[in-house]
C-alpha positions as CSV (number, residue, x, y, z in Angstrom):
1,X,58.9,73.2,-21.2
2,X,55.8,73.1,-22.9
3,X,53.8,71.6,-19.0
4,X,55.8,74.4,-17.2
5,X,53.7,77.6,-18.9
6,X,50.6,77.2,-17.7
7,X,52.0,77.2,-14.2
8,X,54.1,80.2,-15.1
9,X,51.3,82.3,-16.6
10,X,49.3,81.4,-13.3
11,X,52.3,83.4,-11.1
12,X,52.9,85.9,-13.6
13,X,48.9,86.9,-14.0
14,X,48.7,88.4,-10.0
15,X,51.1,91.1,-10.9
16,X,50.0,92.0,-14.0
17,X,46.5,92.4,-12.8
18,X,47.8,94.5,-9.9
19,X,49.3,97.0,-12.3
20,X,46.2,97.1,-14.8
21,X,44.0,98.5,-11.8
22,X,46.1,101.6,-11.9
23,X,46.3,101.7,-15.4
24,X,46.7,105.0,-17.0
25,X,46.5,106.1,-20.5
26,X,50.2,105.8,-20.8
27,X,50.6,102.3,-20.1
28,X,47.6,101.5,-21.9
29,X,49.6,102.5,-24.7
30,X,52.2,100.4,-23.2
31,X,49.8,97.3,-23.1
32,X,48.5,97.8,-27.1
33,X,52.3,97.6,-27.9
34,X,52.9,94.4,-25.9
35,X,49.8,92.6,-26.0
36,X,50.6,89.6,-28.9
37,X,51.7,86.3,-28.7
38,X,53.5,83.6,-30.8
39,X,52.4,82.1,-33.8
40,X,49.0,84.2,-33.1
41,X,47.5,83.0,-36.8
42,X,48.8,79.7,-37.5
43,X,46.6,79.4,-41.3
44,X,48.6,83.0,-42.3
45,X,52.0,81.2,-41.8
46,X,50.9,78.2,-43.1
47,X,50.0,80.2,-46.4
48,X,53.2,82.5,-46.4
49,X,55.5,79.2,-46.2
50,X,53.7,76.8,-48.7
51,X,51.6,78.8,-51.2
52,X,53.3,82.6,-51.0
53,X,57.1,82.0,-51.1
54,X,57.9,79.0,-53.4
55,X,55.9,81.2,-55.6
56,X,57.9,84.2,-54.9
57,X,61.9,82.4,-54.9
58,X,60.8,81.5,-58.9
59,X,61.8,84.8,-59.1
60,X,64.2,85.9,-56.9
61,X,66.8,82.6,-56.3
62,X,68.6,84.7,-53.5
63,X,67.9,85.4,-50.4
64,X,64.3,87.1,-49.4
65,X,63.6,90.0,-47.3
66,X,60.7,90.0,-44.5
67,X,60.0,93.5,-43.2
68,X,58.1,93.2,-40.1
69,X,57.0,96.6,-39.1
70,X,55.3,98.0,-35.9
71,X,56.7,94.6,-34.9
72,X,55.8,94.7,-30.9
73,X,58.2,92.8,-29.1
74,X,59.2,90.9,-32.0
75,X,57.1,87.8,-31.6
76,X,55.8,88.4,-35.1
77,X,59.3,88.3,-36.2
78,X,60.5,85.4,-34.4
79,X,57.3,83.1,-35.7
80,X,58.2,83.9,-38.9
81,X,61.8,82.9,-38.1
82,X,60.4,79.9,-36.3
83,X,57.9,79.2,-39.5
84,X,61.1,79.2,-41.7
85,X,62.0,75.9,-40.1
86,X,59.0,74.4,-39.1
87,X,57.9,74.2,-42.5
88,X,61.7,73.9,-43.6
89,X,61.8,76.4,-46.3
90,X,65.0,75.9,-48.5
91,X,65.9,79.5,-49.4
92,X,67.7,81.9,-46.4
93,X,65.5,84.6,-45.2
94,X,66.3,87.7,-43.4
95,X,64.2,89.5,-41.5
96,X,64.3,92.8,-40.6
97,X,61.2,94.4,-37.4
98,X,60.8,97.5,-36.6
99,X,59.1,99.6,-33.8
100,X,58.6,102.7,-33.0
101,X,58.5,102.3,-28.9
102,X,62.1,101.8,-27.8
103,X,61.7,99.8,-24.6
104,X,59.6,97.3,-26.8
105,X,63.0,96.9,-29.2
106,X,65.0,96.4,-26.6
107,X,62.5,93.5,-25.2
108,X,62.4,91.8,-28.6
109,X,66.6,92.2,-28.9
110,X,66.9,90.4,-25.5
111,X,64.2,87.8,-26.3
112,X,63.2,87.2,-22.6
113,X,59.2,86.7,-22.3
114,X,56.3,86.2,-20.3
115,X,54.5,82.9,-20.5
116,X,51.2,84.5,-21.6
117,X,53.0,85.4,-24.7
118,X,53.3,81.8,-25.8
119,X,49.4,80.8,-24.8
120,X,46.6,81.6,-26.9
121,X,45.0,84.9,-25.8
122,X,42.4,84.2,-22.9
123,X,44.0,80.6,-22.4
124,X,46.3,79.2,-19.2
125,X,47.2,76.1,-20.8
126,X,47.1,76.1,-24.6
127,X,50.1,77.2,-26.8
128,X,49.3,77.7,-30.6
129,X,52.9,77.4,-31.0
130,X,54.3,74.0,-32.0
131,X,55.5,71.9,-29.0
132,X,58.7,70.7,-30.9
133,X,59.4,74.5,-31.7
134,X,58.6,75.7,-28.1
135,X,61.8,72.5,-26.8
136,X,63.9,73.7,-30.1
137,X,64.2,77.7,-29.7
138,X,63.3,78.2,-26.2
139,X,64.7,77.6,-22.5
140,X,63.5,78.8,-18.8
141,X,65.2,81.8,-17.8
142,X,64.6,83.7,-13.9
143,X,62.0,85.2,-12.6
144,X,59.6,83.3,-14.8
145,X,60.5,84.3,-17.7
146,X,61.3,82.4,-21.0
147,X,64.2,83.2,-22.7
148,X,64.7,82.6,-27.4
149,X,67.7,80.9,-27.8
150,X,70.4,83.4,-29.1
151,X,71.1,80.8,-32.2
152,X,67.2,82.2,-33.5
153,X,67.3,86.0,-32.2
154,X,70.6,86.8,-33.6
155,X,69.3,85.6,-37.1
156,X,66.6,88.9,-36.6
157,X,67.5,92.6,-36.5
158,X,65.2,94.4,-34.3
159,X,65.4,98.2,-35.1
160,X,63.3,101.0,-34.2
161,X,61.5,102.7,-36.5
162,X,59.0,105.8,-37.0
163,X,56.6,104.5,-40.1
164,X,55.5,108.2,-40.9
165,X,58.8,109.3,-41.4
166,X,60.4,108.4,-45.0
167,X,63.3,108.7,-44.4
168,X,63.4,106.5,-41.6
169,X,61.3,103.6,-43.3
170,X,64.1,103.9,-46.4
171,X,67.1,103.3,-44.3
172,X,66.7,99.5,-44.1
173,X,66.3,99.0,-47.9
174,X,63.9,97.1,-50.3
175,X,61.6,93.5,-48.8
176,X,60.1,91.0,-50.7
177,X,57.0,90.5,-48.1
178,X,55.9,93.4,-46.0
179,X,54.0,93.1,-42.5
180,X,52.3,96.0,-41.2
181,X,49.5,94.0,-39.2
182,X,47.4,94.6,-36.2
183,X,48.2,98.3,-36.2
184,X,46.2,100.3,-38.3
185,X,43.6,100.6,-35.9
186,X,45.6,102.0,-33.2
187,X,47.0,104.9,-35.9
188,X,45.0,108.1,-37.0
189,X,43.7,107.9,-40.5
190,X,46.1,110.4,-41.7
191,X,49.2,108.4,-40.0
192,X,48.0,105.2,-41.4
193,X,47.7,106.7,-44.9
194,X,51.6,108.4,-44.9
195,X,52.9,104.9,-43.0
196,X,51.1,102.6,-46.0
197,X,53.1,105.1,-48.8
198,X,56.3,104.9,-47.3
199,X,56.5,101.1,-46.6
200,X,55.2,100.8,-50.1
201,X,58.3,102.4,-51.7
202,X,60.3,99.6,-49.8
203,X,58.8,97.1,-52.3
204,X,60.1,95.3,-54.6
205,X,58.1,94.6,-57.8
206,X,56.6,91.1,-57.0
207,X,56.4,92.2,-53.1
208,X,53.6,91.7,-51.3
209,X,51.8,93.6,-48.0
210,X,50.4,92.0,-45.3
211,X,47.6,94.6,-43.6
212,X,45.9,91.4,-41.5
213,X,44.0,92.3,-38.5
214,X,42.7,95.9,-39.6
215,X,38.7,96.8,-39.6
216,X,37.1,96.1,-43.2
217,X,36.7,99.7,-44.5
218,X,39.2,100.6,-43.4
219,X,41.3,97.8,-45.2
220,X,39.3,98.5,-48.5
221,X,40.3,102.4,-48.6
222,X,43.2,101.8,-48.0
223,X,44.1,99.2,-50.8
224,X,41.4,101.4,-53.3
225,X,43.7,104.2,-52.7
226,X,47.3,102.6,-53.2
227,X,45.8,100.1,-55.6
228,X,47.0,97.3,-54.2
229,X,45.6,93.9,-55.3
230,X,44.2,91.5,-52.8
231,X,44.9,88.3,-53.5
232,X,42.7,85.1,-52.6
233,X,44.9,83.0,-50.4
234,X,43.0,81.0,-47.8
235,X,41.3,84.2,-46.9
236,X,38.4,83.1,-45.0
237,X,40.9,80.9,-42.9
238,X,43.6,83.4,-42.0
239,X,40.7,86.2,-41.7
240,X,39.1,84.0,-38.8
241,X,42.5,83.2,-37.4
242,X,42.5,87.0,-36.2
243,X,39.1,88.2,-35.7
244,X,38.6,85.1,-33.2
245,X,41.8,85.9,-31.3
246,X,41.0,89.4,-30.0
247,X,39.9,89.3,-26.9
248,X,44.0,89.5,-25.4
249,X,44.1,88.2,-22.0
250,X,40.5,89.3,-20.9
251,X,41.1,92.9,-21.4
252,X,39.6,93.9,-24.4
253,X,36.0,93.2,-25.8
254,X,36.6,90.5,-28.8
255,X,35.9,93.2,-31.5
256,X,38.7,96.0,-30.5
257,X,39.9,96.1,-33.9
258,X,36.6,96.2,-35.4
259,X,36.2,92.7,-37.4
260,X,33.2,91.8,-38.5
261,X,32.2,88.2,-38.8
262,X,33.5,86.8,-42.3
263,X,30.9,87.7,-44.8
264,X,31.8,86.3,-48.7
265,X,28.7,87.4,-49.8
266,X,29.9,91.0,-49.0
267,X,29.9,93.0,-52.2
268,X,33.3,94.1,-51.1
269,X,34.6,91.3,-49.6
270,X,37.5,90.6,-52.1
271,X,39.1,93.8,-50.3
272,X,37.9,93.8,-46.7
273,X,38.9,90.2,-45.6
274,X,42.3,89.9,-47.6
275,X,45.3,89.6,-45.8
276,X,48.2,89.9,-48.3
277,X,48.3,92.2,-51.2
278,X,50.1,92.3,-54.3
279,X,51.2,96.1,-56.2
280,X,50.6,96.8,-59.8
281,X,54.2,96.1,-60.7
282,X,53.3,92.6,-59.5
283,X,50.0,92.1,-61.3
284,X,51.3,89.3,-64.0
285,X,53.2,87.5,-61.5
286,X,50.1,86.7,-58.8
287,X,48.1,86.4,-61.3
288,X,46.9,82.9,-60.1
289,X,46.0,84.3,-56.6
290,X,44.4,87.6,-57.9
291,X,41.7,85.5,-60.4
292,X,41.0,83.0,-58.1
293,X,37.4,84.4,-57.8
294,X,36.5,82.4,-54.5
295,X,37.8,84.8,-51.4
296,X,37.3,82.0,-49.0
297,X,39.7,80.5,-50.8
């Protein structure tokens, strides 16, 4: 499979070109929501599964809860599945992405992609995702298309979702680790501000928030405002895992989401570069990852 995608993104990459030349502010929209790939910051997952969650079963021995909101298509979601076994985490997870665009949700529940969406952004050969993961969830499907094997999808509820409302972030219940990455930017101040609350309410005590991929001050008022607690794990790492993969398939400049290169020196770097935050209730139990006073850590 994994020799077959470069010669499927070459066929797939005339069309898509075609329709960007008539490109209007609609499908623009439309290309924010589905421009992602798989396993798009391989040093984030690598931090989640051996450093983040054998801390966070001590204290919960059932099963955890991943909330994956403005989830896309759902290849945030089905990394993290894929992650699960890859670095063959022993608890059960479930994971539950939302989204607010409908025809993305129904994308991610039939799990049929393009072959860009398994290369690196800007690449028409290289996959960050693992080769043996790429022959163990996926198969060819028609029309060029790759299809995730029902036995992973059906393990992931794809839902759609309208972050500002409460009452719709409420309905699927409490997680233990929030994602709400890559987004911010593309959300009004005011928007960002009422999402942040309400997912925060679907925390548990020792939950953390993921806000990767969102400009530094705007990162920094937001967690000065909610107080949430950036903790030092393998910052500098995950940090330059996104702000390196923004340029998405040639059509936007390498500093759309307004990263700045990785600065520890910054007086306010402890905030602006995290990736993963912990909430007051959790203070005492990341307590390890919150003093660790090196943020390249």
């Amino acid at each position: 499979m994994l020799h077959k995608l470069s010669q499927l993104f070459q066929k797939s990459t005339k069309t898509r070109h075609r329709h960007h030349l008539n490109e209007k502010s609609s499908q623009f929209t439309q290309q924010v929501i589905t421009s992602t790939c798989f396993w798009r910051n391989p040093p984030q997952l690598q931090t989640i599964f051996e450093q983040l969650l054998p801390k966070l079963q001590t204290a919960k021995p059932q099963t955890l809860r991943l909330g994956v909101h403005a989830g896309s298509i759902g290849c945030e979601a089905i990394s993290l599945q894929m992650a699960s076994n890859y670095y063959q985490f022993p608890r059960p997870i479930e994971i539950v992405s939302t989204e607010i665009d409908s025809k993305a949700v129904q994308k991610a529940r039939r799990g049929k992609f393009e072959p860009q969406h398994f290369l690196e952004p800007g690449s028409a050969d290289h996959t960050l995702l693992p080769p043996e993961l790429i022959e163990q969830f996926t198969k060819r499907a028609c029309f060029n298309k790759i299809q995730i094997k029902q036995n992973l999808l059906k393990q992931i509820k794809f839902e759609q979702c309208d972050l500002a409302s409460r009452s719709a972030t409420l309905q699927f219940g409490q997680f233990d680790l929030i994602f709400f990455q890559n987004a911010i930017v593309h959300i009004n101040p005011d928007a960002a501000q009422q999402c942040v609350a309400n997912l925060i309410e679907t925390a548990n005590p020792n939950s953390l928030i993921f806000l990767g991929g969102t400009a530094g001050d705007q990162l920094s008022r937001l967690a000065h405002q909610f107080n949430l607690l950036p903790l030092n794990a393998n910052n500098e790492m995950v940090y330059n895992g996104w702000s390196w993969r923004q340029s998405i398939w040639g059509q936007f400049p390498s500093s759309h989401l307004g990263m700045e290169p990785f600065d520890a020196q910054h007086a306010d770097a402890q905030y602006r570069y995290a990736h993963v935050f912990a909430l007051e209730t959790g203070r005492d139990f990341w307590q390890p990852f919150i003093d660790n006073e090196s943020v390249a850590q």
